[in-house]
PDB file as gemmi writes it, atoms N, CA and C in Angstrom:
CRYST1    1.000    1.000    1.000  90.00  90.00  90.00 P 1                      
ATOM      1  N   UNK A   1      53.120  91.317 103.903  1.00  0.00           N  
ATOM      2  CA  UNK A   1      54.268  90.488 104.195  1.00  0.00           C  
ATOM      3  C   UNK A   1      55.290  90.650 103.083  1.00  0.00           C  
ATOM      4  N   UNK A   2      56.573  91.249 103.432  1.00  0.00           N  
ATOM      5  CA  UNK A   2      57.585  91.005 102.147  1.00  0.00           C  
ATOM      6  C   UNK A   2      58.072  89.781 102.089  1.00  0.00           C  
ATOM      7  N   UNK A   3      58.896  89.377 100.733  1.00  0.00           N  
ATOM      8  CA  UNK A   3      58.994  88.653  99.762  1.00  0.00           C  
ATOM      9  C   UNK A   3      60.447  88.626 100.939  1.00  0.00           C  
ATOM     10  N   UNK A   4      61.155  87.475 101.304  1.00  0.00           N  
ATOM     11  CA  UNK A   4      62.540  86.787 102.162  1.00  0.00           C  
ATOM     12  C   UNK A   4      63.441  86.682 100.727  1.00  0.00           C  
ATOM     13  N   UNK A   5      64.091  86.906  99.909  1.00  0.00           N  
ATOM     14  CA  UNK A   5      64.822  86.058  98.940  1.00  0.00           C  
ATOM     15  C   UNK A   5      65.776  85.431  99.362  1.00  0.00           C  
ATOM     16  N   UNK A   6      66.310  85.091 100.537  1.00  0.00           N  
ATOM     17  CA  UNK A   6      67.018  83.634 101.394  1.00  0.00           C  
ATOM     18  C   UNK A   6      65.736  82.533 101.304  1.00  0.00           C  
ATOM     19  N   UNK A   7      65.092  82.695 101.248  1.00  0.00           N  
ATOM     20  CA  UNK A   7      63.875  81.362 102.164  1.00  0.00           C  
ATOM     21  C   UNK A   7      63.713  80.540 100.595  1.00  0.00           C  
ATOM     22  N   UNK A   8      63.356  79.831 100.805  1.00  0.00           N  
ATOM     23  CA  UNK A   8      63.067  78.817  99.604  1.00  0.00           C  
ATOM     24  C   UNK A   8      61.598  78.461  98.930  1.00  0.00           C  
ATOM     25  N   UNK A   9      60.406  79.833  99.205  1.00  0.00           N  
ATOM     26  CA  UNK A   9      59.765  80.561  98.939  1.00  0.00           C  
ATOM     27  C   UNK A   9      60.141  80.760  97.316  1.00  0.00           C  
ATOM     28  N   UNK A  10      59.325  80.423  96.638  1.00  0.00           N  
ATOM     29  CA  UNK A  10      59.209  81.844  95.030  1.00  0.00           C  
ATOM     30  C   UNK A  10      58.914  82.629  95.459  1.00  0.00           C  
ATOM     31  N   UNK A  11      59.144  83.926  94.279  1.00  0.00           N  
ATOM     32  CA  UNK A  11      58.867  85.061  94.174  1.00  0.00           C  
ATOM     33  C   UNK A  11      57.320  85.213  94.176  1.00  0.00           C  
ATOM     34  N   UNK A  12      56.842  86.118  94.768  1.00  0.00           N  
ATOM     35  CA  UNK A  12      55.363  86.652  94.500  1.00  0.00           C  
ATOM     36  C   UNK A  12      55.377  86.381  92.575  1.00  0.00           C  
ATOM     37  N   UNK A  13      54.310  86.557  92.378  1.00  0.00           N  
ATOM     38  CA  UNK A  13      54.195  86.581  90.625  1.00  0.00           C  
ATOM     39  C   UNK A  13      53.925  88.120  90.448  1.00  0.00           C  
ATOM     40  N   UNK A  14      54.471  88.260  89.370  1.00  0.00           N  
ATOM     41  CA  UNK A  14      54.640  89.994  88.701  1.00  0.00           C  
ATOM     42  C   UNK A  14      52.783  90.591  88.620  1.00  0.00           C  
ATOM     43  N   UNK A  15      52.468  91.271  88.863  1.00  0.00           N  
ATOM     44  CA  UNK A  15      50.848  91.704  88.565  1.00  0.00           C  
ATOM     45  C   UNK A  15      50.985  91.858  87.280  1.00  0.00           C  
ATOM     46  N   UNK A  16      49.642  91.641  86.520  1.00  0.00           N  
ATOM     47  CA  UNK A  16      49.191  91.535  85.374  1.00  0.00           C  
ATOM     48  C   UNK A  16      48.588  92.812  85.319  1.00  0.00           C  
ATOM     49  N   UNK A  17      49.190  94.057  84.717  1.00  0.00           N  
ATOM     50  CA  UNK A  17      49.279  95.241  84.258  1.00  0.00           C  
ATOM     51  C   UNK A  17      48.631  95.429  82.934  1.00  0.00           C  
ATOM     52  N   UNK A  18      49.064  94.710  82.173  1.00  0.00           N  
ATOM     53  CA  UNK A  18      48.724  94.528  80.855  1.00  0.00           C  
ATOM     54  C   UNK A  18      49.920  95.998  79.658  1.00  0.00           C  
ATOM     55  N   UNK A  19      50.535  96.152  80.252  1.00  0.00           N  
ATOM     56  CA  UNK A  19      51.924  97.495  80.173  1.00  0.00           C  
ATOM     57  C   UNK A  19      52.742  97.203  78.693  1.00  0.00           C  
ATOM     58  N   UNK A  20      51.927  97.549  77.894  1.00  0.00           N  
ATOM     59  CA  UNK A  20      53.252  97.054  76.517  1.00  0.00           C  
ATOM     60  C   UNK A  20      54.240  97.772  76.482  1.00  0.00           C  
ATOM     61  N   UNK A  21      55.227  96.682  76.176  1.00  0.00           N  
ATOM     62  CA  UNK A  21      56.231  96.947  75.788  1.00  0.00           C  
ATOM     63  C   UNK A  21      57.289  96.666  74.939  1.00  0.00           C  
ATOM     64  N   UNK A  22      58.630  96.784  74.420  1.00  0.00           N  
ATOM     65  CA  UNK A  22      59.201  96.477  73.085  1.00  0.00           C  
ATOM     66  C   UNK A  22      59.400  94.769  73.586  1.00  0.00           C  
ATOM     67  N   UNK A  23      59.627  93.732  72.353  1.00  0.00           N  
ATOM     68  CA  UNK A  23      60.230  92.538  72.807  1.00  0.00           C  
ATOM     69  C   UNK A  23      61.611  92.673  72.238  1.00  0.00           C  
ATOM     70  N   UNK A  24      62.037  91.512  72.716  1.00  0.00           N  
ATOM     71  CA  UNK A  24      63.804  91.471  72.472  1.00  0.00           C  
ATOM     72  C   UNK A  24      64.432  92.163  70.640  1.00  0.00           C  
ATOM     73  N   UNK A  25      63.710  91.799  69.852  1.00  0.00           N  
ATOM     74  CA  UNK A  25      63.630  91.848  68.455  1.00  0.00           C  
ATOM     75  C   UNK A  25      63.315  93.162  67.960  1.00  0.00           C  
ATOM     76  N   UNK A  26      62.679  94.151  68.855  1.00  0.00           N  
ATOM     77  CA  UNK A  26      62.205  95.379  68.279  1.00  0.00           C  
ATOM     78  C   UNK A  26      63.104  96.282  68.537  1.00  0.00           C  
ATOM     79  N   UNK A  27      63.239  96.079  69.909  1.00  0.00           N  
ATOM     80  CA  UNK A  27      64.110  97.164  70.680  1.00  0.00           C  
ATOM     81  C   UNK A  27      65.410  96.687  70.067  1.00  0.00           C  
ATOM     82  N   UNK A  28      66.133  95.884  69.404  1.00  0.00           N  
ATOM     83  CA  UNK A  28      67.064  95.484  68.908  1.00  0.00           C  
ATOM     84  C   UNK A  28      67.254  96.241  67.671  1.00  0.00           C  
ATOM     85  N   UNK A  29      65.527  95.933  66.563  1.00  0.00           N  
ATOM     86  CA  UNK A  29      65.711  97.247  65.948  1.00  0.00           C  
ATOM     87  C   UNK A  29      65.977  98.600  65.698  1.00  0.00           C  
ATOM     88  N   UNK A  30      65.805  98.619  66.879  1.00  0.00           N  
ATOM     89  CA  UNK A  30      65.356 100.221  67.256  1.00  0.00           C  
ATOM     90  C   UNK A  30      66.591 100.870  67.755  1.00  0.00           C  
ATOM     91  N   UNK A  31      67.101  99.963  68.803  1.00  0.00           N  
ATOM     92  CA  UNK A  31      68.593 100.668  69.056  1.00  0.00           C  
ATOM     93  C   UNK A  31      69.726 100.430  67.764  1.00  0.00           C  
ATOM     94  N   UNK A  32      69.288  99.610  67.178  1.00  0.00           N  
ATOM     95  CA  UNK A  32      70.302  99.708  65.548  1.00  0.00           C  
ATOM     96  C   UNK A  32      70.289 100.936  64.807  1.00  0.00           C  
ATOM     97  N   UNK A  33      68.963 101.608  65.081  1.00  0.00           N  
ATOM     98  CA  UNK A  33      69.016 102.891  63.996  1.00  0.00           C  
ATOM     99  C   UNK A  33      69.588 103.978  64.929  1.00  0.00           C  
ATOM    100  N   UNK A  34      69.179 103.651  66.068  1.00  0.00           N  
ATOM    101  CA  UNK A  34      69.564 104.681  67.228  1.00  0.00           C  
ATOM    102  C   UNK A  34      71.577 104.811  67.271  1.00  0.00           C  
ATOM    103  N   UNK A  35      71.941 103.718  67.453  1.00  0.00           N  
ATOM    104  CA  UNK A  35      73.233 103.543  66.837  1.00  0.00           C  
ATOM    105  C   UNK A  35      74.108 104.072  66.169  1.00  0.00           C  
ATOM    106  N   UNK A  36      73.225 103.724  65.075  1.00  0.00           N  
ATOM    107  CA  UNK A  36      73.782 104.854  63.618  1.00  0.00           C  
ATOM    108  C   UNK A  36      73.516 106.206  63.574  1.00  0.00           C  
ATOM    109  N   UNK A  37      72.558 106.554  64.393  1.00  0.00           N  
ATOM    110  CA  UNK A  37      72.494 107.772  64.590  1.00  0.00           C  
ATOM    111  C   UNK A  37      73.326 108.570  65.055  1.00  0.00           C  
ATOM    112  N   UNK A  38      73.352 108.148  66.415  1.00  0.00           N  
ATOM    113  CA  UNK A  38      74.624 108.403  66.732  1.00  0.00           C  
ATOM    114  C   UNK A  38      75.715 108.454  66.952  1.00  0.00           C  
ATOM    115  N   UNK A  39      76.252 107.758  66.255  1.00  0.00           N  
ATOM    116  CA  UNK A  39      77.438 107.613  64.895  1.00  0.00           C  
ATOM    117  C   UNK A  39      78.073 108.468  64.418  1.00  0.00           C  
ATOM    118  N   UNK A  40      76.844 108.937  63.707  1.00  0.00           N  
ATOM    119  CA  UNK A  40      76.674 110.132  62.292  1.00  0.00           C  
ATOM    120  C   UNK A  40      76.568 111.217  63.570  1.00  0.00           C  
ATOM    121  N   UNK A  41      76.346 111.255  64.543  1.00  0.00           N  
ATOM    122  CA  UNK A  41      76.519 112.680  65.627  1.00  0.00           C  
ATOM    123  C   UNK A  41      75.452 113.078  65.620  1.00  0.00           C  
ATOM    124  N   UNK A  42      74.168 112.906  64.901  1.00  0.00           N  
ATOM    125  CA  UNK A  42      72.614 113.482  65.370  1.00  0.00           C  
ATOM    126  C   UNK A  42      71.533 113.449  66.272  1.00  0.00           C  
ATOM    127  N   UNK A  43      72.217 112.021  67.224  1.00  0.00           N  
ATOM    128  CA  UNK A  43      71.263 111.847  68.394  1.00  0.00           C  
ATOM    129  C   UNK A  43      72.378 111.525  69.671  1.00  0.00           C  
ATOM    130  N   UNK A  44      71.937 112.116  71.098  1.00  0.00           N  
ATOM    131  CA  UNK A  44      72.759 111.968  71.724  1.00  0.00           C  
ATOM    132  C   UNK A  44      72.264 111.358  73.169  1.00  0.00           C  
ATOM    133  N   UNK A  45      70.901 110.960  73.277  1.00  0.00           N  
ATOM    134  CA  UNK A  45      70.602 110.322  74.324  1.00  0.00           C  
ATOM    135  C   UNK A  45      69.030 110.108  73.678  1.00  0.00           C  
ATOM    136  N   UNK A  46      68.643 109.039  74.442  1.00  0.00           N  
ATOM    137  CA  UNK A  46      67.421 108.038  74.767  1.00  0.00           C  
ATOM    138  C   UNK A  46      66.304 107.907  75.959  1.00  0.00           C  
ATOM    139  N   UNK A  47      64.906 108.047  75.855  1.00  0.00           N  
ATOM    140  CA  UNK A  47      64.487 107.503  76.879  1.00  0.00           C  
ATOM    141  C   UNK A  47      63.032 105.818  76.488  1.00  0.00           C  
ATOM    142  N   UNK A  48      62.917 105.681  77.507  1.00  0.00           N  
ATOM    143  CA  UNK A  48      61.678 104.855  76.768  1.00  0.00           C  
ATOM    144  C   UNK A  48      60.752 104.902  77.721  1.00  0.00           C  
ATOM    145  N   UNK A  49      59.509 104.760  77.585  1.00  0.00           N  
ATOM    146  CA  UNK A  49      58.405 104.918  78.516  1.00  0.00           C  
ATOM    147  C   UNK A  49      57.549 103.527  78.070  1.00  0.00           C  
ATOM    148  N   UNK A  50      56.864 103.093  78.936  1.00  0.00           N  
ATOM    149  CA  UNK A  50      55.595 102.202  78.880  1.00  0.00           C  
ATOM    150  C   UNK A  50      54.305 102.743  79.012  1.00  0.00           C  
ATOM    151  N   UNK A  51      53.088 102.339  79.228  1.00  0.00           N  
ATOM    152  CA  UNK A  51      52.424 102.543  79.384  1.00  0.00           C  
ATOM    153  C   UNK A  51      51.016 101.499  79.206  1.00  0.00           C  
ATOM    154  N   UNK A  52      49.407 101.458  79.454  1.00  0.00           N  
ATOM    155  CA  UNK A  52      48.719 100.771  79.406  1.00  0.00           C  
ATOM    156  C   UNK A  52      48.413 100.606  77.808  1.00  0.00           C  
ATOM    157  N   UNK A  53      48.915 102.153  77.242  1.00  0.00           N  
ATOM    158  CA  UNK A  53      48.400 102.366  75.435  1.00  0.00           C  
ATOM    159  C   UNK A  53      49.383 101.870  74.480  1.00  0.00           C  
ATOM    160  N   UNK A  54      50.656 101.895  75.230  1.00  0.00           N  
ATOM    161  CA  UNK A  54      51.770 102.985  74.059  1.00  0.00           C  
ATOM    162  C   UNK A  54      53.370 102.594  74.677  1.00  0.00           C  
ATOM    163  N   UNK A  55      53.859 102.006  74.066  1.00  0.00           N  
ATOM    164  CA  UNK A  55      55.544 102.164  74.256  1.00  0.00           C  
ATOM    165  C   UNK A  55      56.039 103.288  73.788  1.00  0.00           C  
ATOM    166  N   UNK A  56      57.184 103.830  74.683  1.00  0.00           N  
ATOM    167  CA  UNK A  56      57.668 105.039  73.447  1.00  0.00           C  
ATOM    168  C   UNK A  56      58.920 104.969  73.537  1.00  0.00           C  
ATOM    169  N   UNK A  57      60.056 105.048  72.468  1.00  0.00           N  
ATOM    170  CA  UNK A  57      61.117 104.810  72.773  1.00  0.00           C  
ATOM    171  C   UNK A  57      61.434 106.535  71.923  1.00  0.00           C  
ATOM    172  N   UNK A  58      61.975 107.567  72.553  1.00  0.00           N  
ATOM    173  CA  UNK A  58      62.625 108.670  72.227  1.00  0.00           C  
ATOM    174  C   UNK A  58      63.433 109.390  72.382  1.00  0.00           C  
ATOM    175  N   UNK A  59      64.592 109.787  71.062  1.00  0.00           N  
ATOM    176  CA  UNK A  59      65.168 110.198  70.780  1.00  0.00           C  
ATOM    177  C   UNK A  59      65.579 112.022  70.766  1.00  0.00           C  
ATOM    178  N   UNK A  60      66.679 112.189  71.269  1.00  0.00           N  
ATOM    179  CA  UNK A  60      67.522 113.401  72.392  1.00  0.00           C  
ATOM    180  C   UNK A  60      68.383 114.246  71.702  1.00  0.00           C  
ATOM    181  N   UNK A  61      68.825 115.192  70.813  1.00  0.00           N  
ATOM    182  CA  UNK A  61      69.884 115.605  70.395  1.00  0.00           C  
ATOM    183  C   UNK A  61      70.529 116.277  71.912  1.00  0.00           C  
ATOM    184  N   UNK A  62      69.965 116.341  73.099  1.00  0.00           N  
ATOM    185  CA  UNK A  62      70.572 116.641  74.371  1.00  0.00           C  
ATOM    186  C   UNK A  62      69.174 116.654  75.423  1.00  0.00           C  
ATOM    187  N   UNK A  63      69.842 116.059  76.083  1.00  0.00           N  
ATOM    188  CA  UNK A  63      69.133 115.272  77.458  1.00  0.00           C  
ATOM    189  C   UNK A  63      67.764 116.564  77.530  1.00  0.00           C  
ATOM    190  N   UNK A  64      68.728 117.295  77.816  1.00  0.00           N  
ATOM    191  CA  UNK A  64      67.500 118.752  78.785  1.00  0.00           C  
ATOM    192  C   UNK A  64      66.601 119.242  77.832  1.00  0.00           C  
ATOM    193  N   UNK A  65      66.231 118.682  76.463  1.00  0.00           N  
ATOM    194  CA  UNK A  65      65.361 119.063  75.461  1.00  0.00           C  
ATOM    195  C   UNK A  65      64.585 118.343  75.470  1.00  0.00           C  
ATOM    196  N   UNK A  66      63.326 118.434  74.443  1.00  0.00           N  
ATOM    197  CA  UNK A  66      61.980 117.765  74.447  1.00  0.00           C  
ATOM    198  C   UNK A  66      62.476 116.932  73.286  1.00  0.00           C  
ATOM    199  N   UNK A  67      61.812 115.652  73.344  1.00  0.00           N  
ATOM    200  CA  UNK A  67      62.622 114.480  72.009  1.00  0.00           C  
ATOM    201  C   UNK A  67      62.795 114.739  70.543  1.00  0.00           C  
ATOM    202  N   UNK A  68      63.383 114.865  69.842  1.00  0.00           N  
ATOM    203  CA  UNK A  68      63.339 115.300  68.479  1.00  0.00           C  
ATOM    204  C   UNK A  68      62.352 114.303  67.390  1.00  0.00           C  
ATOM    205  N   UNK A  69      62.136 112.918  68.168  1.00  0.00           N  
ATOM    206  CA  UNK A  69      61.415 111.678  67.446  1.00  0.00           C  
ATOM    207  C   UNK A  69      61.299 110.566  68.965  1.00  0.00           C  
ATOM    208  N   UNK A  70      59.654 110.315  68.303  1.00  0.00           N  
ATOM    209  CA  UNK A  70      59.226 108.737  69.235  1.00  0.00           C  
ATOM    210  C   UNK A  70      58.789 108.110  67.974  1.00  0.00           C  
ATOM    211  N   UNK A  71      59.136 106.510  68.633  1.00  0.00           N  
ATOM    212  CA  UNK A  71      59.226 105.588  67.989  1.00  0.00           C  
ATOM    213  C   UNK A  71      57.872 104.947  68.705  1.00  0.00           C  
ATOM    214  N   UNK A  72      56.952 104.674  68.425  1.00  0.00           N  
ATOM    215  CA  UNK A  72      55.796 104.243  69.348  1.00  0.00           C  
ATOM    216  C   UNK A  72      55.100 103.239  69.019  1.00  0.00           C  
ATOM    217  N   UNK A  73      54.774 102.095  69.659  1.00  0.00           N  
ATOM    218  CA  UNK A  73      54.419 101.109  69.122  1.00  0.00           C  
ATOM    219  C   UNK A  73      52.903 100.885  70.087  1.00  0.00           C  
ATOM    220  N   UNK A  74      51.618 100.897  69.522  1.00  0.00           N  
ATOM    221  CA  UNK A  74      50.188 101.030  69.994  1.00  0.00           C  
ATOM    222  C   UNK A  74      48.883  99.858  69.353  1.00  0.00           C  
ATOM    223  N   UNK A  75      49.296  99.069  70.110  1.00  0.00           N  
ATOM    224  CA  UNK A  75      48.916  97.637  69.715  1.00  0.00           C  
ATOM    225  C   UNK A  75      47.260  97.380  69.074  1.00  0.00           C  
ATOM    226  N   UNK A  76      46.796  99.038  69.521  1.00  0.00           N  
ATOM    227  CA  UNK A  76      45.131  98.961  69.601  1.00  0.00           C  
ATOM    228  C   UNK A  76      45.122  99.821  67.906  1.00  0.00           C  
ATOM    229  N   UNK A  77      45.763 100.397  67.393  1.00  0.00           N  
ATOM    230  CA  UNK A  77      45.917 100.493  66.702  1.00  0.00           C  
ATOM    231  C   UNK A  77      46.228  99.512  65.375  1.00  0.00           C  
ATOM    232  N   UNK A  78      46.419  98.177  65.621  1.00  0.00           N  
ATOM    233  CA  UNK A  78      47.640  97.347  64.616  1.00  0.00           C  
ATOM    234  C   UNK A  78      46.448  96.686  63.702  1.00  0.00           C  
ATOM    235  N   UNK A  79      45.507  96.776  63.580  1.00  0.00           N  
ATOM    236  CA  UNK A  79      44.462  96.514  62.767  1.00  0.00           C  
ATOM    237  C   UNK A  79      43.972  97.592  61.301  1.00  0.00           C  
ATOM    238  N   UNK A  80      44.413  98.607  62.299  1.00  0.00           N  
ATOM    239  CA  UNK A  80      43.340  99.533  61.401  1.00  0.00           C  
ATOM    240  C   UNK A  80      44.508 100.590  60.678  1.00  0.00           C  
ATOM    241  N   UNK A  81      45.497 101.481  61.644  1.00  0.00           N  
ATOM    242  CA  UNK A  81      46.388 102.184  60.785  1.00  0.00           C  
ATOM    243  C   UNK A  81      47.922 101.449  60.961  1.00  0.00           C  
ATOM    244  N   UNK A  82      48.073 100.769  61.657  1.00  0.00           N  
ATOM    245  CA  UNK A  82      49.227 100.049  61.971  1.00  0.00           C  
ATOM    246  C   UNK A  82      49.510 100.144  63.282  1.00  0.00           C  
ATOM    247  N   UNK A  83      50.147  99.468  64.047  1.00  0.00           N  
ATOM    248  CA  UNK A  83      50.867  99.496  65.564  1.00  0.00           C  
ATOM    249  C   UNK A  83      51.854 100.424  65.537  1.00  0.00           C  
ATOM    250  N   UNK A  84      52.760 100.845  64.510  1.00  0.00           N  
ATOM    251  CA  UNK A  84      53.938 101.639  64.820  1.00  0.00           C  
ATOM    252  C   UNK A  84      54.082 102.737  64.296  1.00  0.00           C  
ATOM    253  N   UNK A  85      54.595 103.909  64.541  1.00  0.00           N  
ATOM    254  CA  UNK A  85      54.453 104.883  64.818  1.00  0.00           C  
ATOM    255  C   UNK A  85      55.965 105.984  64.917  1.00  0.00           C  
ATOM    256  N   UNK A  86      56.284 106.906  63.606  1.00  0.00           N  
ATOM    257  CA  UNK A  86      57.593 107.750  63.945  1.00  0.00           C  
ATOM    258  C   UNK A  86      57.210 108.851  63.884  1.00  0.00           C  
ATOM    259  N   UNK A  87      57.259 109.321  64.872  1.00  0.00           N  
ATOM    260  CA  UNK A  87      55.921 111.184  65.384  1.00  0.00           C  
ATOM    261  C   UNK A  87      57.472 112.151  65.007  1.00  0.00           C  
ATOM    262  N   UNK A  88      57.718 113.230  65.075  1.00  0.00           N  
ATOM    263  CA  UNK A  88      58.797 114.223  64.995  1.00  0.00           C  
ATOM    264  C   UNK A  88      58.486 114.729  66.250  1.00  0.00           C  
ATOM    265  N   UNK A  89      58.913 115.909  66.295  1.00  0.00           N  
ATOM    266  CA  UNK A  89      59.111 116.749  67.537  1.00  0.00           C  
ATOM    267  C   UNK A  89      57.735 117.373  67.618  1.00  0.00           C  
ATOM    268  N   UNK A  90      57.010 118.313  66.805  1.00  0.00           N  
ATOM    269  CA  UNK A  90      55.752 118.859  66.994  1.00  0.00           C  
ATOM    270  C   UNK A  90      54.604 117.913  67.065  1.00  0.00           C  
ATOM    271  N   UNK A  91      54.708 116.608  66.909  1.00  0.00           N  
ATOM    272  CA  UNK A  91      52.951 115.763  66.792  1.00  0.00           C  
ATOM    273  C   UNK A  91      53.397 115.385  65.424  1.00  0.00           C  
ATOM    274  N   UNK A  92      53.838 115.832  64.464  1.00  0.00           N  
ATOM    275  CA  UNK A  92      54.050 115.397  63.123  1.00  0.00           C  
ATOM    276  C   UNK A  92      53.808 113.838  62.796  1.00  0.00           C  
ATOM    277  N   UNK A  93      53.334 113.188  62.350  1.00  0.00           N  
ATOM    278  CA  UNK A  93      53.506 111.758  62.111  1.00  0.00           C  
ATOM    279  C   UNK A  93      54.479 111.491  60.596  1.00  0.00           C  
ATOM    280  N   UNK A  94      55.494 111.035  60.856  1.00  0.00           N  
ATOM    281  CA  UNK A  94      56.249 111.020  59.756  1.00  0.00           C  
ATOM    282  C   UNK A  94      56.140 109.794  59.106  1.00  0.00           C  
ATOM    283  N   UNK A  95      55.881 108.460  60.038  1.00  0.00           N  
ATOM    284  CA  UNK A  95      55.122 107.381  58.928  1.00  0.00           C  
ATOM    285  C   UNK A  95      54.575 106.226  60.312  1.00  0.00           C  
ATOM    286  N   UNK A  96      53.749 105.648  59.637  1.00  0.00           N  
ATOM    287  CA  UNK A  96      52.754 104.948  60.235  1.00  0.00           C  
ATOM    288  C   UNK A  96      52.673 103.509  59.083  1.00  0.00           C  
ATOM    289  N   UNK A  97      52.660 102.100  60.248  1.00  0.00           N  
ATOM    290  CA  UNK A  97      52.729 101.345  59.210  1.00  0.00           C  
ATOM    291  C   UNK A  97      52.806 100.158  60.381  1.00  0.00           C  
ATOM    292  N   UNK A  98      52.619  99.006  59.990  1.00  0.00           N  
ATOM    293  CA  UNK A  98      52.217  97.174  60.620  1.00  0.00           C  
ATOM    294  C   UNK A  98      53.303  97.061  60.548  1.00  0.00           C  
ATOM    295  N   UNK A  99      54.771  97.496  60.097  1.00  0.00           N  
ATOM    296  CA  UNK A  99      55.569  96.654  60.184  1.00  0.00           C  
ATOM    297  C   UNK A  99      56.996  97.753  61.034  1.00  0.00           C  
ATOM    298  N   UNK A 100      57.435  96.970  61.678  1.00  0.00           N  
ATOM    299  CA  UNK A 100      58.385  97.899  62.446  1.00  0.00           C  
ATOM    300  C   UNK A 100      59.525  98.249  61.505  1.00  0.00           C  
ATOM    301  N   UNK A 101      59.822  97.719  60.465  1.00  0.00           N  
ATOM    302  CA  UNK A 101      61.067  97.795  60.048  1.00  0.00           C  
ATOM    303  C   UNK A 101      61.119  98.812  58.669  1.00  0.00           C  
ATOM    304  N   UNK A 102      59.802  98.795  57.734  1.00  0.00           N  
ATOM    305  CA  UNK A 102      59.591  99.672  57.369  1.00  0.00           C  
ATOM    306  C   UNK A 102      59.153 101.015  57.743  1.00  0.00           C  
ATOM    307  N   UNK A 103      58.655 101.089  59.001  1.00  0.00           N  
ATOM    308  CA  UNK A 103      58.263 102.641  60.100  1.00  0.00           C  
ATOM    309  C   UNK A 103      59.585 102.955  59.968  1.00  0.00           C  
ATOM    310  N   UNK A 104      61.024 102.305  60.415  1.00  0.00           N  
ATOM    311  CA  UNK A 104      62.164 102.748  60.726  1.00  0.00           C  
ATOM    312  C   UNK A 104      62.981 103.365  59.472  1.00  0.00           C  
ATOM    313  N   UNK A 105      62.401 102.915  58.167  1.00  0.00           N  
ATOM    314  CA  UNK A 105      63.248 103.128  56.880  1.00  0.00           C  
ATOM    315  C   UNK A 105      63.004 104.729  56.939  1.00  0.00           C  
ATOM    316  N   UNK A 106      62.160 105.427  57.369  1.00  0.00           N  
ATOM    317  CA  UNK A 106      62.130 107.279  57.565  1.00  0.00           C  
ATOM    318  C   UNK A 106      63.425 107.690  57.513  1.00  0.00           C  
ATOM    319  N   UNK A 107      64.253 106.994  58.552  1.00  0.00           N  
ATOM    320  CA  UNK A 107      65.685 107.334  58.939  1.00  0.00           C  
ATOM    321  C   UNK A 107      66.629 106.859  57.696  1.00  0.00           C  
ATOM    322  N   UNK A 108      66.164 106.010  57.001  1.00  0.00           N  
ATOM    323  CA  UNK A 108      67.167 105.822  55.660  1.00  0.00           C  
ATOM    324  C   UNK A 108      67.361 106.345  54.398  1.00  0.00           C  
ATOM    325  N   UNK A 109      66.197 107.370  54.613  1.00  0.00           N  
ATOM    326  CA  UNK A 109      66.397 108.009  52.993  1.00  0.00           C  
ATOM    327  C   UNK A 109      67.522 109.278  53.467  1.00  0.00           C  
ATOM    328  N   UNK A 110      67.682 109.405  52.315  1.00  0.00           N  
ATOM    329  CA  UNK A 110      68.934 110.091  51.862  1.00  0.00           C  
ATOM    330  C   UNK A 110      68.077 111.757  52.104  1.00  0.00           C  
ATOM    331  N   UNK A 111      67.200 111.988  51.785  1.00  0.00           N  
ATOM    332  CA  UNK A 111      66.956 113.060  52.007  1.00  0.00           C  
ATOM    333  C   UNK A 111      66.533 113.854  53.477  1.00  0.00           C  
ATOM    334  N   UNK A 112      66.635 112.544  54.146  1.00  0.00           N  
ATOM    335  CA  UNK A 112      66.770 112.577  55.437  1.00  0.00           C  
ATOM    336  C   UNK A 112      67.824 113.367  56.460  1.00  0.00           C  
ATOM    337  N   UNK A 113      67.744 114.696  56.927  1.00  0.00           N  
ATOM    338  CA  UNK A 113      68.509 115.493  57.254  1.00  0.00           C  
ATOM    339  C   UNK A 113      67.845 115.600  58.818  1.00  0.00           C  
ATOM    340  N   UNK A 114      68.884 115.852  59.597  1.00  0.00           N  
ATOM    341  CA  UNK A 114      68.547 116.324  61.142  1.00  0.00           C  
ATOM    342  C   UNK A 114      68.718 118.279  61.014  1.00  0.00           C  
ATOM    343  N   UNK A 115      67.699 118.917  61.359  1.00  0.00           N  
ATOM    344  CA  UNK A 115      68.150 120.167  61.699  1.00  0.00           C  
ATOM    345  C   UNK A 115      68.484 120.508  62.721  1.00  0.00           C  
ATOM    346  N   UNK A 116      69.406 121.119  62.609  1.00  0.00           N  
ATOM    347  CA  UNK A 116      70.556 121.578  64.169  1.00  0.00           C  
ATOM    348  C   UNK A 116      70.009 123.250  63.961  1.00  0.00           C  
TER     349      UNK A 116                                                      
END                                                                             
């Protein structure tokens, strides 16, 4: 039976997936560095994925390429090496850490260069 949205009926309730994903506060982070990125002209598109394991929010110097960086946040992880996660393009793990805001400081050092 579908869901009428005239009738005065609620909505079915959303299924319980269990699907992490960013909350208002992360993804806020996250598009701040994304921002500045591309700003500075080094990133030029975004995607984000969910999943039962793993959020991934990654970064494009052009759409039709494979991501240059995921930002990944893996909740089963947040005990032992941390929940978050800044991989590079090959698998690389560039830093790993409990706190989202220090994972993101990768992007702030100065020696921090994009290769084109």
């Amino acid at each position: 039976m579908a869901f009428d949205p005239y009738s005065s009926a609620s909505p079915p309730a959303a299924p319980t997936t269990g699907t992490v994903f960013f909350d208002r506060k992360e993804l806020s982070a996250i598009l701040s560095v994304y921002g500045r990125m591309v700003a500075g002209g080094h990133w030029k598109d975004y995607g984000i994925d969910a999943s039962r394991e793993a959020a991934s929010f990654c970064v494009f110097r052009r759409a039709s390429e494979a991501p240059l960086y995921r930002i990944e946040k893996r909740p089963a992880l947040a005990r032992k090496q941390g929940a978050w996660a800044v991989i590079a393009h090959g698998g690389l793990v560039l830093k790993r850490g409990h706190e989202l805001a220090q994972v993101l400081k990768v992007f702030d050092r100065a020696r921090f260069e994009v290769v084109k």
